[in-house]
C-alpha positions in Angstrom: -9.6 92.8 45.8 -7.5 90.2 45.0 -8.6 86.6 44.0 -7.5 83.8 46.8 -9.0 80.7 44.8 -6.9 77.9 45.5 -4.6 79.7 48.4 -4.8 77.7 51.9 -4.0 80.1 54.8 -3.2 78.2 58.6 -3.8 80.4 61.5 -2.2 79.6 64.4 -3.9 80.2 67.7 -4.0 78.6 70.9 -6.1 79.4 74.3 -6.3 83.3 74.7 -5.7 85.1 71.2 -7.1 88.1 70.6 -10.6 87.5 68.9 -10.6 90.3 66.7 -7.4 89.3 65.6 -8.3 85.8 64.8 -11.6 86.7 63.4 -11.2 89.7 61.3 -8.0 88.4 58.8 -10.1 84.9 59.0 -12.8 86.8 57.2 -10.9 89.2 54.9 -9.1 86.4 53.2 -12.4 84.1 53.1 -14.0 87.3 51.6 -11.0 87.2 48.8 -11.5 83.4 48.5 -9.1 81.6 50.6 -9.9 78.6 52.4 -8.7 79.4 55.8 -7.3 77.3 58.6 -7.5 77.8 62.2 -4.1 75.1 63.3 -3.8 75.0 66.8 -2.1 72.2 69.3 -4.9 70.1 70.1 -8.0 69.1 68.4 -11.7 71.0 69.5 -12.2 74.0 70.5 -9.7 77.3 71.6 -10.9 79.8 73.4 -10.8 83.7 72.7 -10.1 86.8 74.5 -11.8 89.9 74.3 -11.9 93.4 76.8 -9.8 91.4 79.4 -12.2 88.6 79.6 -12.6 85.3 77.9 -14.9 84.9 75.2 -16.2 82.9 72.5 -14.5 79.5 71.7 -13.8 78.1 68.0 -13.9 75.4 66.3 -10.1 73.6 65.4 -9.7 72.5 62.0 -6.1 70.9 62.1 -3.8 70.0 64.3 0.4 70.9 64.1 1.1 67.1 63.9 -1.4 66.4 61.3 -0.1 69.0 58.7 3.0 70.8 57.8 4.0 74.6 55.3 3.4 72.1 52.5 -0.4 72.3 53.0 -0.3 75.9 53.1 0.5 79.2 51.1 0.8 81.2 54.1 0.9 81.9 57.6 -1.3 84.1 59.2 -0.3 84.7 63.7 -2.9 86.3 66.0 -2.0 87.9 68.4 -3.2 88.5 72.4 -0.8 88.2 75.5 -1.4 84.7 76.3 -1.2 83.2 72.9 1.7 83.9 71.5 3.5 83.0 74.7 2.1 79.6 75.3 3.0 79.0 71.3 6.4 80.4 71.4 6.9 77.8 74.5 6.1 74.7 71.9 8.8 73.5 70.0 6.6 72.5 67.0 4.6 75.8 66.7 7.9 77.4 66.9 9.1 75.2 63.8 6.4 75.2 61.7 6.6 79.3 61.8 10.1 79.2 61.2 9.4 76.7 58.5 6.9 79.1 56.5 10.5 81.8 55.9 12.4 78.6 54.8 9.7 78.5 52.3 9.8 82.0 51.0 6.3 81.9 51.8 4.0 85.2 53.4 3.7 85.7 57.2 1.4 87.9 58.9 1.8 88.4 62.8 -0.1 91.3 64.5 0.0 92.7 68.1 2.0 90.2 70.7 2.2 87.5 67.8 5.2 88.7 67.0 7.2 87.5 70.0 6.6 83.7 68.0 9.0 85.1 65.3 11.9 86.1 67.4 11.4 82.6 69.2 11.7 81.5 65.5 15.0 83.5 65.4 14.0 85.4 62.2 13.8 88.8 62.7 17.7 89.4 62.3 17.5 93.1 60.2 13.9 92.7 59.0 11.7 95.9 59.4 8.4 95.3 61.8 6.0 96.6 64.3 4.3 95.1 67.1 2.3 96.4 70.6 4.6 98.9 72.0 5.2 96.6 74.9 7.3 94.4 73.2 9.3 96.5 71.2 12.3 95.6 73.5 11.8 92.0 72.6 11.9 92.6 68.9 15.0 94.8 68.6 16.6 92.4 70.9 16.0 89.9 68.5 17.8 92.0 65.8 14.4 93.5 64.0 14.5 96.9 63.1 11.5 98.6 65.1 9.1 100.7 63.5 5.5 102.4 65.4 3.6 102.1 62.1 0.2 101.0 61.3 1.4 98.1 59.3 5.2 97.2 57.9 5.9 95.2 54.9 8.9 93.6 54.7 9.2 90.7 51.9 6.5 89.2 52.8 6.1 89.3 56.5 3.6 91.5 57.3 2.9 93.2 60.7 1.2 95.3 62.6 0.6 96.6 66.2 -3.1 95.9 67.6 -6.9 95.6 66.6 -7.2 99.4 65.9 -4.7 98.6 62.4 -6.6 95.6 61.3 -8.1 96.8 58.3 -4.8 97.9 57.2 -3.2 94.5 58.3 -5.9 92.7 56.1 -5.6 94.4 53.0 -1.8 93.8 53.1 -2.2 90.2 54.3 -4.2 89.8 51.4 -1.9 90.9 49.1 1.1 89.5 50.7 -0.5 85.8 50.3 -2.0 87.1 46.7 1.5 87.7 45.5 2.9 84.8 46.6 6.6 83.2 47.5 9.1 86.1 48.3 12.8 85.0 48.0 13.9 87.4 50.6 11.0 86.3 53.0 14.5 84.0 54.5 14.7 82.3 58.4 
């Protein structure tokens, strides 16, 4: 596995991610060594989702106004119906993903995280995968849709739900391992 040592990863999550989604990556890249983020609107605590019901809550370490891509190496974007659409709704979470392609830096979106990156207006002709109910969104937005486990695409990685998290992990992993990808572009 690869060495994370001195790579800082933000998750961004807000009320109602998918906990798996949150939790599992969280682990795999503190596993590899990152130190790991969870960046969410508002200081305390957001709350998970799990079978259809809310579950546990977790702890905020940063907020979007107190940090910026600068802090980070990459950008990892849980997924869960009601996250990604209150986030996509928020001008600054919408910026500060957007701001992470500028950079040529890695960005990881799995399930319904994905609809944050057409908000962010860079999908144009880049190769992805998502939940199946959203593929409209995403080749609306100019992506090129695939039904794949996980999709690598200069740096963006993405996959479509919990069952392809193992997969999505070991490519996020690598993805943030490698580095700055100069076609990883907004």
């Amino acid at each position: 596995m690869e060495n994370l040592n001195k790579k800082t990863v933000a998750i961004l999550a807000t009320n109602g991610f998918e906990e798996s989604e949150l939790k599992s990556p969280k682990a795999a890249l503190e596993k590899a060594g990152a130190e790991v983020h969870i960046v969410s609107l508002e200081s305390g605590k957001i709350k998970s989702w799990k079978d259809g019901n809310w579950s546990n809550s977790y702890d905020v370490d940063k907020t979007l106004s107190e940090i910026s891509q600068k802090d980070y190496n990459a950008l990892m974007l849980p997924g869960g119906q009601i996250n990604p659409d209150l986030l996509r709704k928020n001008k600054d979470a919408v910026n500060f993903v957007k701001s992470f392609f500028e950079n040529h830096k890695p960005v990881a979106a799995i399930c319904h995280a994905p609809w944050l990156l057409a908000e962010a207006g860079v999908l144009e002709g880049r190769k992805i995968t998502s939940y199946d109910s959203i593929k409209t969104d995403m080749i609306n937005a100019g992506a090129n849709w695939v039904d794949e486990e996980v999709v690598v695409d200069s740096g963006l990685v993405t996959s479509r739900s919990p069952e392809d998290l193992p997969a999505f992990n070991a490519k996020l992993v690598e993805e943030v391992y490698e580095g700055k990808h100069e076609a990883q572009v907004a």
